[in-house]
PDB file of N, CA, C and O in Angstrom:
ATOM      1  N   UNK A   1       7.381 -14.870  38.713  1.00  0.00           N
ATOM      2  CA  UNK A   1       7.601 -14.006  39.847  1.00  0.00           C
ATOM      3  C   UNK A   1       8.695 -13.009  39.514  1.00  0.00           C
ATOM      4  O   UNK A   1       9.497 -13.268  38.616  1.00  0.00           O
ATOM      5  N   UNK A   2       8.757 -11.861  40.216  1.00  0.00           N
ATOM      6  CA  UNK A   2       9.663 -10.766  40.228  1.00  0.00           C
ATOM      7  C   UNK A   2       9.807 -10.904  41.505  1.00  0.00           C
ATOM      8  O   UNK A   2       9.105 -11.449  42.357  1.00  0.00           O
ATOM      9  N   UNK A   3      11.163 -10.145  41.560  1.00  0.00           N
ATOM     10  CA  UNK A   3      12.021  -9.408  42.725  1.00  0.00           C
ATOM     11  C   UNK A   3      12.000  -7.712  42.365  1.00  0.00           C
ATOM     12  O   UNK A   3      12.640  -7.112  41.503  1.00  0.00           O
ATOM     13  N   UNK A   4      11.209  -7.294  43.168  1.00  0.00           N
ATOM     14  CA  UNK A   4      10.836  -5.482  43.504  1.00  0.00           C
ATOM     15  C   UNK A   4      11.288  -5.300  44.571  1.00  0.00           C
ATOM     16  O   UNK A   4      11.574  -6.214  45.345  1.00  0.00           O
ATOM     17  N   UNK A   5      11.488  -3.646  44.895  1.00  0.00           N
ATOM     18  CA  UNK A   5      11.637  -3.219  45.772  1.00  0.00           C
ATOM     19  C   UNK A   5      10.459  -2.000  45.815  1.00  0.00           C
ATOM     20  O   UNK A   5      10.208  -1.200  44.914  1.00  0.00           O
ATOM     21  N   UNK A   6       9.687  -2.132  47.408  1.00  0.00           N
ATOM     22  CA  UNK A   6       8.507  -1.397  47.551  1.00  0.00           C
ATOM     23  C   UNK A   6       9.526  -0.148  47.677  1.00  0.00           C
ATOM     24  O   UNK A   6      10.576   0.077  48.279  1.00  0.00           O
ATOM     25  N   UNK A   7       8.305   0.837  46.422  1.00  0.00           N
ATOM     26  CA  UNK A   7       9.212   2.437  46.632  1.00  0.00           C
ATOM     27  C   UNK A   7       7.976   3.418  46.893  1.00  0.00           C
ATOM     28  O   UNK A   7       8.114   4.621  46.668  1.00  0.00           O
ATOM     29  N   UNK A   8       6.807   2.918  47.352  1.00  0.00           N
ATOM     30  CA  UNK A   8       5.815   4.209  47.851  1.00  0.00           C
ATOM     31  C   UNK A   8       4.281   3.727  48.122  1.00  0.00           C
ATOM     32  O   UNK A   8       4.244   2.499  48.200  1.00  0.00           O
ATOM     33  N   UNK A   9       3.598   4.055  48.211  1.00  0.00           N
ATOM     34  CA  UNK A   9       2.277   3.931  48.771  1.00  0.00           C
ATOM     35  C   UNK A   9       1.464   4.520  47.899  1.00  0.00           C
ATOM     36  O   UNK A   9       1.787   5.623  47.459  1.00  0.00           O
ATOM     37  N   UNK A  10       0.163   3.852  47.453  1.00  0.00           N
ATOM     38  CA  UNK A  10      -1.212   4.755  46.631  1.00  0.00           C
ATOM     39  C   UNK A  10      -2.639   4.692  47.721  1.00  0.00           C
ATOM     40  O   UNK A  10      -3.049   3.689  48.305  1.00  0.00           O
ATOM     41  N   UNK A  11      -3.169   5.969  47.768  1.00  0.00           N
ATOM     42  CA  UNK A  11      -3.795   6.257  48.452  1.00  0.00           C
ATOM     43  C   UNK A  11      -4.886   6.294  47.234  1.00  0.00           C
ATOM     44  O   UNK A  11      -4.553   6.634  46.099  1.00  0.00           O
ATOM     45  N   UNK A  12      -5.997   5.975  47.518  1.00  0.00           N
ATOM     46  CA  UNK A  12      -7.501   6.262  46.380  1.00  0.00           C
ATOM     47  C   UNK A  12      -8.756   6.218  47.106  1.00  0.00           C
ATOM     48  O   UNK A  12      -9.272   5.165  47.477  1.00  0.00           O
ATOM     49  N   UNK A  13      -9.322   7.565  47.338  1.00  0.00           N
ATOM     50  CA  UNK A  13     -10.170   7.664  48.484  1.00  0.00           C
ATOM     51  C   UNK A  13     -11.493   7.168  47.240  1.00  0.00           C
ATOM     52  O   UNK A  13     -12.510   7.027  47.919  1.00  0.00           O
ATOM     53  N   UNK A  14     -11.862   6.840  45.607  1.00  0.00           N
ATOM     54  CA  UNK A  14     -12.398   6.651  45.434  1.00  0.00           C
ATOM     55  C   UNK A  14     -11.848   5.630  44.289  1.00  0.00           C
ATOM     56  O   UNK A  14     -11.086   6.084  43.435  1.00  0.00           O
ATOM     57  N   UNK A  15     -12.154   4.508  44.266  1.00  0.00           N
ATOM     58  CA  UNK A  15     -12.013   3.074  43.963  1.00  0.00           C
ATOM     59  C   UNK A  15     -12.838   2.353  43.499  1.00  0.00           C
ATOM     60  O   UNK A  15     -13.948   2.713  43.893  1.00  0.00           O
ATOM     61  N   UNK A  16     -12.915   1.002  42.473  1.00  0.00           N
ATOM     62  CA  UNK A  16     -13.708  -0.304  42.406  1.00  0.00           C
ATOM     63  C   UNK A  16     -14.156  -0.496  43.908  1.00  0.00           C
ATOM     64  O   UNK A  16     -13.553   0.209  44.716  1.00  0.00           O
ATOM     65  N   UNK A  17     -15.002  -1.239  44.338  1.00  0.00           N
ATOM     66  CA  UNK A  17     -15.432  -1.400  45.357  1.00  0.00           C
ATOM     67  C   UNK A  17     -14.540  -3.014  45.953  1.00  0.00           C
ATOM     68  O   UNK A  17     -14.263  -3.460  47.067  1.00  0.00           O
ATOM     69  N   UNK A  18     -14.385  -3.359  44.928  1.00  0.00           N
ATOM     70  CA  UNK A  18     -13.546  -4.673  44.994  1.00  0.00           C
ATOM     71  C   UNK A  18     -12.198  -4.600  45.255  1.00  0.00           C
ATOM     72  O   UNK A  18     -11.499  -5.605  45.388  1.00  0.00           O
ATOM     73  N   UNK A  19     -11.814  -3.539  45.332  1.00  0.00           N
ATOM     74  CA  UNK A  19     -10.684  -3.027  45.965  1.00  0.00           C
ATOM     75  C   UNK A  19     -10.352  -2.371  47.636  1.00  0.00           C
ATOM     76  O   UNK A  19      -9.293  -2.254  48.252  1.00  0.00           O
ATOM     77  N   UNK A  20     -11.960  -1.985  48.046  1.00  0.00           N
ATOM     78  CA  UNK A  20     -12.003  -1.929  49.612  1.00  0.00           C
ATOM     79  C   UNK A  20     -11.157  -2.764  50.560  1.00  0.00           C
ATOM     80  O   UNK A  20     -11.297  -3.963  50.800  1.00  0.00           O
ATOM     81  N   UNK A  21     -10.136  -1.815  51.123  1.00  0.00           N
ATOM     82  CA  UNK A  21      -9.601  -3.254  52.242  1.00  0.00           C
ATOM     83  C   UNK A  21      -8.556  -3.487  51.789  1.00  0.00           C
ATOM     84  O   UNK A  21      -7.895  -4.120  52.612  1.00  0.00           O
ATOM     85  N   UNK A  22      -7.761  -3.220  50.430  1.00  0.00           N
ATOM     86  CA  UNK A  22      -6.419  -3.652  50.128  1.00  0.00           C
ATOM     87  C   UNK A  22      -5.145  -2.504  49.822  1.00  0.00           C
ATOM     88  O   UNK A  22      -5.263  -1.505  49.112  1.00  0.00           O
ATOM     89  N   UNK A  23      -3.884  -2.945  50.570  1.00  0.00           N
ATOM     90  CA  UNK A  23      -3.060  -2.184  50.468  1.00  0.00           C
ATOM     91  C   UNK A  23      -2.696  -1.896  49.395  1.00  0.00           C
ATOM     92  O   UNK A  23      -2.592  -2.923  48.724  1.00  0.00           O
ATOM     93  N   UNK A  24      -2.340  -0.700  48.644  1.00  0.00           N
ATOM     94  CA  UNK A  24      -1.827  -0.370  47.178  1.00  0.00           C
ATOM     95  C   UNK A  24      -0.379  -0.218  47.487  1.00  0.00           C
ATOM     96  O   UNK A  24      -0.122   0.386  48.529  1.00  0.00           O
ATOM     97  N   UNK A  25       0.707  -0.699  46.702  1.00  0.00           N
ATOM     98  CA  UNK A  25       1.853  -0.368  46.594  1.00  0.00           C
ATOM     99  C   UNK A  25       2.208   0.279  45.344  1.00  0.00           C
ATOM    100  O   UNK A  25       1.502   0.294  44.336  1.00  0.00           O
ATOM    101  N   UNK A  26       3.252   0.765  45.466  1.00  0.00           N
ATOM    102  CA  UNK A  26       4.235   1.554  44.169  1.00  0.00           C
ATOM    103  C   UNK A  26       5.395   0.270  44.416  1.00  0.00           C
ATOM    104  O   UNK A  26       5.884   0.068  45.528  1.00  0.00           O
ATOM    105  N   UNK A  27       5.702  -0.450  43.349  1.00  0.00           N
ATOM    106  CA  UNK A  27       7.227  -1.246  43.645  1.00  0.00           C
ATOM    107  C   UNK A  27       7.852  -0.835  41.852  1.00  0.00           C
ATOM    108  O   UNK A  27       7.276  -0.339  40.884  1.00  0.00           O
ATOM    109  N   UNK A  28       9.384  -1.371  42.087  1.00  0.00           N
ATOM    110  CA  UNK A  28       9.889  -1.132  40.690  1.00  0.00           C
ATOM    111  C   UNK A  28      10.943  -2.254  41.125  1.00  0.00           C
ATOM    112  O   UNK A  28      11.605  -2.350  42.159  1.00  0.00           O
ATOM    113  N   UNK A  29      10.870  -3.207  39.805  1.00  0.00           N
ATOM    114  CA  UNK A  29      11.206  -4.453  39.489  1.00  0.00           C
ATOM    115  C   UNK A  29      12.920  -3.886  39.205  1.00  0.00           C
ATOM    116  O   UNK A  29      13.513  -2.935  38.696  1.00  0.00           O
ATOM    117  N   UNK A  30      13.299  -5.610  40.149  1.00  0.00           N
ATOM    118  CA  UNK A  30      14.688  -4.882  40.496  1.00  0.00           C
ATOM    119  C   UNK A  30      15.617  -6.653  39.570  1.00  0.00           C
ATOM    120  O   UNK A  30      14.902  -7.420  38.926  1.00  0.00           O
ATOM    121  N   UNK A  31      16.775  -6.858  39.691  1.00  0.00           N
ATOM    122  CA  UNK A  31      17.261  -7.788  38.704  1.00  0.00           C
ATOM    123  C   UNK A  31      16.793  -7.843  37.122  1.00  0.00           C
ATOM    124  O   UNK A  31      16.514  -8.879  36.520  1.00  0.00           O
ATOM    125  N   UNK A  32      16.771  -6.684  36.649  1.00  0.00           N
ATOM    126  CA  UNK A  32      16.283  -7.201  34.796  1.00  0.00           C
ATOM    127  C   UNK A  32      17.341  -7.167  34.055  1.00  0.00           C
ATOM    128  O   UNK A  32      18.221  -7.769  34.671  1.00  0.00           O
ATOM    129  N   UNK A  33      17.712  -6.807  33.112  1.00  0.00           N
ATOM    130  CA  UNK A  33      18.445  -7.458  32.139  1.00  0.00           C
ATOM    131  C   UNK A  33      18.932  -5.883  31.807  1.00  0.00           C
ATOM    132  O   UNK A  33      19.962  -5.692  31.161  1.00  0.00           O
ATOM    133  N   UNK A  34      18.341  -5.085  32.161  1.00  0.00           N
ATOM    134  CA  UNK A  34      18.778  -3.780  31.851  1.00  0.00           C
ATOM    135  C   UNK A  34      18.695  -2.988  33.080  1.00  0.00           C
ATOM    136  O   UNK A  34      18.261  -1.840  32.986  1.00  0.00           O
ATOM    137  N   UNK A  35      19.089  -3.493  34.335  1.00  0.00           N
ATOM    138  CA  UNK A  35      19.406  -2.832  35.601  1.00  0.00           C
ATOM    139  C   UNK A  35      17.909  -2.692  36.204  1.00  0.00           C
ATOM    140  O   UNK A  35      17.393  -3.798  36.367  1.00  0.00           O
ATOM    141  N   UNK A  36      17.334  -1.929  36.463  1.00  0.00           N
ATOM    142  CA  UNK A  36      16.257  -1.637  37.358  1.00  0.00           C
ATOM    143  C   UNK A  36      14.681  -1.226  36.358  1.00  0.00           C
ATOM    144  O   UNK A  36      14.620  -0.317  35.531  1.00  0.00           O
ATOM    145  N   UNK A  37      13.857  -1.905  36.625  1.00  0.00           N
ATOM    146  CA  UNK A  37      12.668  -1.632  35.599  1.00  0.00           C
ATOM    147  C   UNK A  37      11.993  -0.840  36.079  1.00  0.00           C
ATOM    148  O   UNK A  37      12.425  -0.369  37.131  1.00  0.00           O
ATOM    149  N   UNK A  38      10.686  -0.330  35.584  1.00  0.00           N
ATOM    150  CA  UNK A  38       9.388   0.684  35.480  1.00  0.00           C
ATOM    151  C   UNK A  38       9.131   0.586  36.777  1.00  0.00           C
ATOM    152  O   UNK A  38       9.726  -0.302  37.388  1.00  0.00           O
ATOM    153  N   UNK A  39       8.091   1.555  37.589  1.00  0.00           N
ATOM    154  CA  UNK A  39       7.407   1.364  38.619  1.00  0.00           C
ATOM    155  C   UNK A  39       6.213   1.078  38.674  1.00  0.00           C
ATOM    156  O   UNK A  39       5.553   1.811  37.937  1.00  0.00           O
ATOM    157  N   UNK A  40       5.299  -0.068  39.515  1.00  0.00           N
ATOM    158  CA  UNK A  40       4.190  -0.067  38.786  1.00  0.00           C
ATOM    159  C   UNK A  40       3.326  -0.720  40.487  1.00  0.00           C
ATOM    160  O   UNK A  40       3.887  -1.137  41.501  1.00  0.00           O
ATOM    161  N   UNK A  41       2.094  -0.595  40.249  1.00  0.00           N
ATOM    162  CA  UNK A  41       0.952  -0.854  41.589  1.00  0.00           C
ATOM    163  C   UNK A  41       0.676  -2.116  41.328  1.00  0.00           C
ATOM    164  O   UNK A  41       0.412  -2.730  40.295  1.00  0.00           O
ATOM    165  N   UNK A  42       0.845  -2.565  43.094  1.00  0.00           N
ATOM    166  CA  UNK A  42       1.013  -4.172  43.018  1.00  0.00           C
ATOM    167  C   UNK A  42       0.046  -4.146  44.555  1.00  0.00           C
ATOM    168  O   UNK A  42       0.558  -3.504  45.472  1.00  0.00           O
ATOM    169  N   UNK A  43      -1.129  -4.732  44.791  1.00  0.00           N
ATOM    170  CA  UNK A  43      -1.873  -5.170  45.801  1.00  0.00           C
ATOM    171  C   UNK A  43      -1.028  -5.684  46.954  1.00  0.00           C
ATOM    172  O   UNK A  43      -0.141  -6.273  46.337  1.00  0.00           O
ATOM    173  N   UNK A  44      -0.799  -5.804  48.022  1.00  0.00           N
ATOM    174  CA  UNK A  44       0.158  -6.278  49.103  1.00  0.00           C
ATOM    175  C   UNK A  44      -0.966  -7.120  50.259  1.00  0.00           C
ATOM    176  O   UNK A  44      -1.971  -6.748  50.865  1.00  0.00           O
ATOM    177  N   UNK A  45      -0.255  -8.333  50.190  1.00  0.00           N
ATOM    178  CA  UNK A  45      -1.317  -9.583  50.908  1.00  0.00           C
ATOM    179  C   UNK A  45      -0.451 -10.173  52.096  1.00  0.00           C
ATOM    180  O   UNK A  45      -0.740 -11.076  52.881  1.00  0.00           O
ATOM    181  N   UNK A  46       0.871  -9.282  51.985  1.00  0.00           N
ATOM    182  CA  UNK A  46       1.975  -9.875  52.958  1.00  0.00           C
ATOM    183  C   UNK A  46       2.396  -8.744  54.010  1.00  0.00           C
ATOM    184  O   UNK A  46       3.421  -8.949  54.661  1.00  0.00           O
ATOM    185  N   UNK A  47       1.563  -7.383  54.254  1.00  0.00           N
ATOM    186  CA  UNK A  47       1.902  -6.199  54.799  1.00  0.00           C
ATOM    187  C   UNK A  47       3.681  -5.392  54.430  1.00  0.00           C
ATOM    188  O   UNK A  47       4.285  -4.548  55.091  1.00  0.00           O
ATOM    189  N   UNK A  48       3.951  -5.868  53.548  1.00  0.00           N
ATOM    190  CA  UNK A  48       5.683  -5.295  53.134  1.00  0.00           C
ATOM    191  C   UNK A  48       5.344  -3.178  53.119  1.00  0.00           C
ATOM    192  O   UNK A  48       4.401  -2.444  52.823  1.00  0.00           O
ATOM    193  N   UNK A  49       6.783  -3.002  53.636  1.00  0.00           N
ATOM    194  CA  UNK A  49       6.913  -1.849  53.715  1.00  0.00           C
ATOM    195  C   UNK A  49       7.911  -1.391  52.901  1.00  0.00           C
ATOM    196  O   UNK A  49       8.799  -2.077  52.396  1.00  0.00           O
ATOM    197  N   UNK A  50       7.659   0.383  52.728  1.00  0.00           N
ATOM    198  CA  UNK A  50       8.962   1.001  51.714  1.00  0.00           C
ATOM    199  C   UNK A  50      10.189   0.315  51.827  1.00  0.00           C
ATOM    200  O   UNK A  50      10.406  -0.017  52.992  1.00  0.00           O
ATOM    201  N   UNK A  51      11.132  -0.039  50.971  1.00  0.00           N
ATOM    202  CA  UNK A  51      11.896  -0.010  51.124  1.00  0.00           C
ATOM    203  C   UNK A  51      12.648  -1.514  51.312  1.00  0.00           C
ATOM    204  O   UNK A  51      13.810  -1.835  51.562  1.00  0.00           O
ATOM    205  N   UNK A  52      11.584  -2.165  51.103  1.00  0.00           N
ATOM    206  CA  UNK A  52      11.519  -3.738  50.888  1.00  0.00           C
ATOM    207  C   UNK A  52      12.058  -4.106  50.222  1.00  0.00           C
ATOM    208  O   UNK A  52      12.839  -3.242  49.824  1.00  0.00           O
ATOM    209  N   UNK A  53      12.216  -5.231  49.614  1.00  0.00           N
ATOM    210  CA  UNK A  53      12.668  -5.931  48.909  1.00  0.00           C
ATOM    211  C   UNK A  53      11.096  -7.071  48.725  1.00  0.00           C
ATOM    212  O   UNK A  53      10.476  -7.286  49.766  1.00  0.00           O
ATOM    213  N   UNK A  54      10.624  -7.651  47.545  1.00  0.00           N
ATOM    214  CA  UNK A  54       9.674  -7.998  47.894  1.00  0.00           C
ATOM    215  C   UNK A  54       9.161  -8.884  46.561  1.00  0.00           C
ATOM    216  O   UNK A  54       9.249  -8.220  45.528  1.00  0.00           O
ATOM    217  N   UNK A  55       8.606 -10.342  46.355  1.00  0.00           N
ATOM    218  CA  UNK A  55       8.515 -11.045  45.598  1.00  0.00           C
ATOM    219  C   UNK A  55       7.215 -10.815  44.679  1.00  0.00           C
ATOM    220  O   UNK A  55       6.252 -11.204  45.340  1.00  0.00           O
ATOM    221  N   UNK A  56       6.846 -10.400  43.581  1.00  0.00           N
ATOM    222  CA  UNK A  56       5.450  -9.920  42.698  1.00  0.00           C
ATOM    223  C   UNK A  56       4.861 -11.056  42.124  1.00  0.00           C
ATOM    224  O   UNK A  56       5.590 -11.938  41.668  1.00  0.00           O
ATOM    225  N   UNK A  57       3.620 -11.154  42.084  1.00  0.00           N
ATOM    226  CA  UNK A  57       3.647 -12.114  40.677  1.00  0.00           C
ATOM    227  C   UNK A  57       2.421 -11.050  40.224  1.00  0.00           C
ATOM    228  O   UNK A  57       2.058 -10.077  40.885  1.00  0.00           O
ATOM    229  N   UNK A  58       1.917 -11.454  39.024  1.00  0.00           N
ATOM    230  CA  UNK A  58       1.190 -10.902  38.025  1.00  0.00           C
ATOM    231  C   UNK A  58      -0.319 -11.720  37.574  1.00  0.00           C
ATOM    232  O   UNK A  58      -0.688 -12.714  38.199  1.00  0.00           O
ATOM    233  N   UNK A  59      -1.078 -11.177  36.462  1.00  0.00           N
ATOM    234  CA  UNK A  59      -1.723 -11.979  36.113  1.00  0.00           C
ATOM    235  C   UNK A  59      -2.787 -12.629  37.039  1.00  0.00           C
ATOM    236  O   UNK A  59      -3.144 -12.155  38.118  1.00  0.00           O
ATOM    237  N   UNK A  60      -3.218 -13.706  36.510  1.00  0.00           N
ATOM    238  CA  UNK A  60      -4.501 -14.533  37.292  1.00  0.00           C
ATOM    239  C   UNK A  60      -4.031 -15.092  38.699  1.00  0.00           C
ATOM    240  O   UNK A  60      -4.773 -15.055  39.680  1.00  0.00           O
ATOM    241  N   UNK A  61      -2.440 -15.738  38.736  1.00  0.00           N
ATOM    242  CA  UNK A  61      -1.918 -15.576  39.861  1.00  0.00           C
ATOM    243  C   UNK A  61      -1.918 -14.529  40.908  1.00  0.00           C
ATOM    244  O   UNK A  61      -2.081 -14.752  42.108  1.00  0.00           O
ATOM    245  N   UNK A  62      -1.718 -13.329  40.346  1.00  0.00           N
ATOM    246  CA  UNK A  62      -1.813 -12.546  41.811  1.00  0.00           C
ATOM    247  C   UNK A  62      -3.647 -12.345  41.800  1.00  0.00           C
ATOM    248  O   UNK A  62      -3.878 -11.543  42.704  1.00  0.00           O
ATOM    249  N   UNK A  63      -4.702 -12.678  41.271  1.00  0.00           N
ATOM    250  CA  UNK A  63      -5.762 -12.410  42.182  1.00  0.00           C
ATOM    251  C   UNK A  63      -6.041 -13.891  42.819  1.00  0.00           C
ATOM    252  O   UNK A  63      -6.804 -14.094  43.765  1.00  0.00           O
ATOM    253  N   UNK A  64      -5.269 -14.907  42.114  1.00  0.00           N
ATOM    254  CA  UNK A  64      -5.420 -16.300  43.542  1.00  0.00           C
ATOM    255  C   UNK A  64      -4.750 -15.606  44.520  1.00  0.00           C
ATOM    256  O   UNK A  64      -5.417 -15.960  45.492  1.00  0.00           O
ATOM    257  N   UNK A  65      -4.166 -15.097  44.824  1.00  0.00           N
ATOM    258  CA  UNK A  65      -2.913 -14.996  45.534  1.00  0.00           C
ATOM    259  C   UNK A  65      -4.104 -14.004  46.656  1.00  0.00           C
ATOM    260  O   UNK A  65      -4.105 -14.324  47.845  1.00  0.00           O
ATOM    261  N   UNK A  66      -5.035 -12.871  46.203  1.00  0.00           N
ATOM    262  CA  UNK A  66      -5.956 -12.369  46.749  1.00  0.00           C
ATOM    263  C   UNK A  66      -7.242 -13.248  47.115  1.00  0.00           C
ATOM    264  O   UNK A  66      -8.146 -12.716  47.760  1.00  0.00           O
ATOM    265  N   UNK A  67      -7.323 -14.345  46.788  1.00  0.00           N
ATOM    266  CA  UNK A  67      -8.248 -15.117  46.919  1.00  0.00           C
ATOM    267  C   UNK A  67      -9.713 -15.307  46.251  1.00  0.00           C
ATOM    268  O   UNK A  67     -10.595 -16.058  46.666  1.00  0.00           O
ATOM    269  N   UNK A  68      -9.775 -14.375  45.014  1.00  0.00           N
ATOM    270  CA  UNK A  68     -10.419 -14.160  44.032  1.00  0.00           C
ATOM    271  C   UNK A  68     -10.073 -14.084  42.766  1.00  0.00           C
ATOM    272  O   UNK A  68      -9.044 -13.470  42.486  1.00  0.00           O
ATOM    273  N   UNK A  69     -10.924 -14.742  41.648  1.00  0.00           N
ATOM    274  CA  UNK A  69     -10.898 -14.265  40.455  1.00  0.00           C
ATOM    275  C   UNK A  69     -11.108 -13.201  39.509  1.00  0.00           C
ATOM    276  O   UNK A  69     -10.745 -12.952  38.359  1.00  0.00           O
ATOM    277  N   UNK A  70     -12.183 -12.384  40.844  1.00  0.00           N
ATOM    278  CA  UNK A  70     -12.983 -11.351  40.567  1.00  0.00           C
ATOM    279  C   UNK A  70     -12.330 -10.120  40.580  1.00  0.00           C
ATOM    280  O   UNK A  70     -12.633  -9.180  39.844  1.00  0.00           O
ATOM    281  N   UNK A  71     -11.176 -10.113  41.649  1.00  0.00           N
ATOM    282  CA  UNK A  71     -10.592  -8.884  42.171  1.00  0.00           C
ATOM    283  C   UNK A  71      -9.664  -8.081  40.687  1.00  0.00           C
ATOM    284  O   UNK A  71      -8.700  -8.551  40.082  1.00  0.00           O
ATOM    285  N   UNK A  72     -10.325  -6.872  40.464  1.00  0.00           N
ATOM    286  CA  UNK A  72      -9.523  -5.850  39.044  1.00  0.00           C
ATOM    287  C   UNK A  72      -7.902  -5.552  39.593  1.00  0.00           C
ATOM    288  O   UNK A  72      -7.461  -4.482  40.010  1.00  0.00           O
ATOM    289  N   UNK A  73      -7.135  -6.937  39.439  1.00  0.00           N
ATOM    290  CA  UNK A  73      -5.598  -6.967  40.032  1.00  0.00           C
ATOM    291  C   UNK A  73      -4.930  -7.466  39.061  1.00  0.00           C
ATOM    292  O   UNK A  73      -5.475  -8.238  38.272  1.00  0.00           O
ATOM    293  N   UNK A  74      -3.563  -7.095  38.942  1.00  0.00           N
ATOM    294  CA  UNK A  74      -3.173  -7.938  37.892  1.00  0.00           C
ATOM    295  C   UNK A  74      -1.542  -7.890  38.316  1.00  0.00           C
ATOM    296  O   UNK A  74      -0.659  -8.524  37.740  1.00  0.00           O
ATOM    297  N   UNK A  75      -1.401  -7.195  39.195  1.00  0.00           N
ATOM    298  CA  UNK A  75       0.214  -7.613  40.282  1.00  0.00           C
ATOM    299  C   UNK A  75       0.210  -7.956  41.635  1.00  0.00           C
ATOM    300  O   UNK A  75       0.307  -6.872  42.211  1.00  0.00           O
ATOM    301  N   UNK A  76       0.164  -8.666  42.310  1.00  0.00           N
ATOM    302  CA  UNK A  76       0.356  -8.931  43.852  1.00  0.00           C
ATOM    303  C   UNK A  76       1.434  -8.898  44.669  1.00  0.00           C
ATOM    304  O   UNK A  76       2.153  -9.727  44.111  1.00  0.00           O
ATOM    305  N   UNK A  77       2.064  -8.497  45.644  1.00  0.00           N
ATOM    306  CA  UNK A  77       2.777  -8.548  46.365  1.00  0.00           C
ATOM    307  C   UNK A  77       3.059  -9.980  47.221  1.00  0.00           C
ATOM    308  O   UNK A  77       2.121 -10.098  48.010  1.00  0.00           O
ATOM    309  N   UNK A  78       3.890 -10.980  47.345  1.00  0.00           N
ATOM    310  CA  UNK A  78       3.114 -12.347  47.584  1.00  0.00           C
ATOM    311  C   UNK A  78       4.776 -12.500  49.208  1.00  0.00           C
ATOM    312  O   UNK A  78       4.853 -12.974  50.341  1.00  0.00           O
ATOM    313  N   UNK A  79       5.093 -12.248  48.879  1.00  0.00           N
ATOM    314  CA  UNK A  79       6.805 -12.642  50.125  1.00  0.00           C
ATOM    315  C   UNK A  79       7.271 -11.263  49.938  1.00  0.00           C
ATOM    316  O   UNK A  79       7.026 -10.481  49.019  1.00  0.00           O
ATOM    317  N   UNK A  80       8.206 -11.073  51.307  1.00  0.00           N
ATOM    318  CA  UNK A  80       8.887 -10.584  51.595  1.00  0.00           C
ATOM    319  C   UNK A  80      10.446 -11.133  52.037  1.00  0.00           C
ATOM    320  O   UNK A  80      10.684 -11.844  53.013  1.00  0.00           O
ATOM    321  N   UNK A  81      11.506 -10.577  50.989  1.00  0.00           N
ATOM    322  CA  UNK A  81      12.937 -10.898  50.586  1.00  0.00           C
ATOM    323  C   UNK A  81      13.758 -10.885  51.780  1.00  0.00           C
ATOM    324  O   UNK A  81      14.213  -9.825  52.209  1.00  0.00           O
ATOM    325  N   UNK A  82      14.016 -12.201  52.444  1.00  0.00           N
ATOM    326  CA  UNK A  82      15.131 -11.578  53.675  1.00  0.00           C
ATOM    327  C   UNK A  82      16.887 -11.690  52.350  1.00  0.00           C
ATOM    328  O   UNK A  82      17.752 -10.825  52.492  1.00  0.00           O
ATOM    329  N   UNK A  83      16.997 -12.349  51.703  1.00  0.00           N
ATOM    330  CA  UNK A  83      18.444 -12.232  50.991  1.00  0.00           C
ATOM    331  C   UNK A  83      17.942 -13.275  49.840  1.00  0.00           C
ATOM    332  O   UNK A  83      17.156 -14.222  49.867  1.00  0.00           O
ATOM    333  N   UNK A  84      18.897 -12.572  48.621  1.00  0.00           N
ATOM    334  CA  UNK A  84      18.922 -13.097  47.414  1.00  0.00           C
ATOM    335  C   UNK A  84      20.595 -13.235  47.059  1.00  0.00           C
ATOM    336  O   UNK A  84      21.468 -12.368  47.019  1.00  0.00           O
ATOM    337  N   UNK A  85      20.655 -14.874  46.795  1.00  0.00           N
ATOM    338  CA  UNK A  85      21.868 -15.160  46.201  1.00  0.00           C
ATOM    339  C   UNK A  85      21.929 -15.950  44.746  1.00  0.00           C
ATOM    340  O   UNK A  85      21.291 -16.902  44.295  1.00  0.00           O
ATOM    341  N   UNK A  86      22.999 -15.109  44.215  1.00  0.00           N
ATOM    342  CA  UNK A  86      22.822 -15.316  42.580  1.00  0.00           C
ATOM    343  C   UNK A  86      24.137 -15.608  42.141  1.00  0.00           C
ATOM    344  O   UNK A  86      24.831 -14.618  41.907  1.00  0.00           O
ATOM    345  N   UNK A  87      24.860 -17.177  41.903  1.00  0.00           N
ATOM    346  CA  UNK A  87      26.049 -17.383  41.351  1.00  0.00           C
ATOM    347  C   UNK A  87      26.850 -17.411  42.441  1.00  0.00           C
ATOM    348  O   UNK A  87      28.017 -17.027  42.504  1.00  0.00           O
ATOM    349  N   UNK A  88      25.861 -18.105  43.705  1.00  0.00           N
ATOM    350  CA  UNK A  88      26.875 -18.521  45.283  1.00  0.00           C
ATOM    351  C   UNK A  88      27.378 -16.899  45.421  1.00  0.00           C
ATOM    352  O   UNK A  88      28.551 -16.810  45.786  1.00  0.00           O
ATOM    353  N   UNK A  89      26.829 -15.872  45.236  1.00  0.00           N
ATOM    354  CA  UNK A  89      26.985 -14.716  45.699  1.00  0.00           C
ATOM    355  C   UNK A  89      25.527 -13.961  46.607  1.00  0.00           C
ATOM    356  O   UNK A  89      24.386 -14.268  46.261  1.00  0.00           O
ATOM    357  N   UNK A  90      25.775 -12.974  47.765  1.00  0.00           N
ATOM    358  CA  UNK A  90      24.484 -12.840  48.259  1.00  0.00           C
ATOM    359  C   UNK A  90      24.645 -11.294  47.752  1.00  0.00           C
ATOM    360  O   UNK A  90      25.606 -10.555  47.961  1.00  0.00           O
ATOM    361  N   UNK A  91      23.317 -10.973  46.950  1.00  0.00           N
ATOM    362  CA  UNK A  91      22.880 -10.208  46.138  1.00  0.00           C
ATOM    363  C   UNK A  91      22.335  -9.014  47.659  1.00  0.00           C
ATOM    364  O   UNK A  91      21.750  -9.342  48.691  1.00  0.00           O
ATOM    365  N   UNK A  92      22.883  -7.440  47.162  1.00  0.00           N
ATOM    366  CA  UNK A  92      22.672  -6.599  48.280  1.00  0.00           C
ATOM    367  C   UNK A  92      21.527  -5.887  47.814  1.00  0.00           C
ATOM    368  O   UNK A  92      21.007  -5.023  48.520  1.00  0.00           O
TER     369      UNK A  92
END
């Protein structure tokens, strides 16, 4: 799992068909080892909005997470972050 923060919305009026029906996000992976990572499209199964804070997973996990094997996904949006504490500190 990752910790992202949702930073925008993808709109695709023409799509896989297996994609009908699902929210597209823009998030960029936040805690890495070199401050703030890439931005990248993650399916959202939890309705999270800009500006979130918001838990990813990847892989075969995020299309369980969609409820298919089938679905062309390979990041999911799975929780939404009320606070992260790291070293008995609460992470802002």
């Amino acid at each position: 799992m990752m910790i992202c923060q949702v930073v925008g919305h993808v709109w695709a009026t023409k799509k896989e068909s297996a994609l009908e029906g699902l929210k597209l996000m823009v998030v960029r992976e936040q805690l890495t080892s070199q401050g703030s990572g890439g931005a990248f499209v993650a399916a959202d199964v939890v309705g999270a909005g800009i500006g979130e804070r918001v838990l990813v997973v990847s892989g075969s996990t995020a299309r369980q997470a969609l409820g298919s094997n089938t679905v062309p996904v390979d990041c999911a949006i799975v929780g939404i972050i009320d606070t992260v504490e790291v070293d008995r500190e609460v992470a802002q």
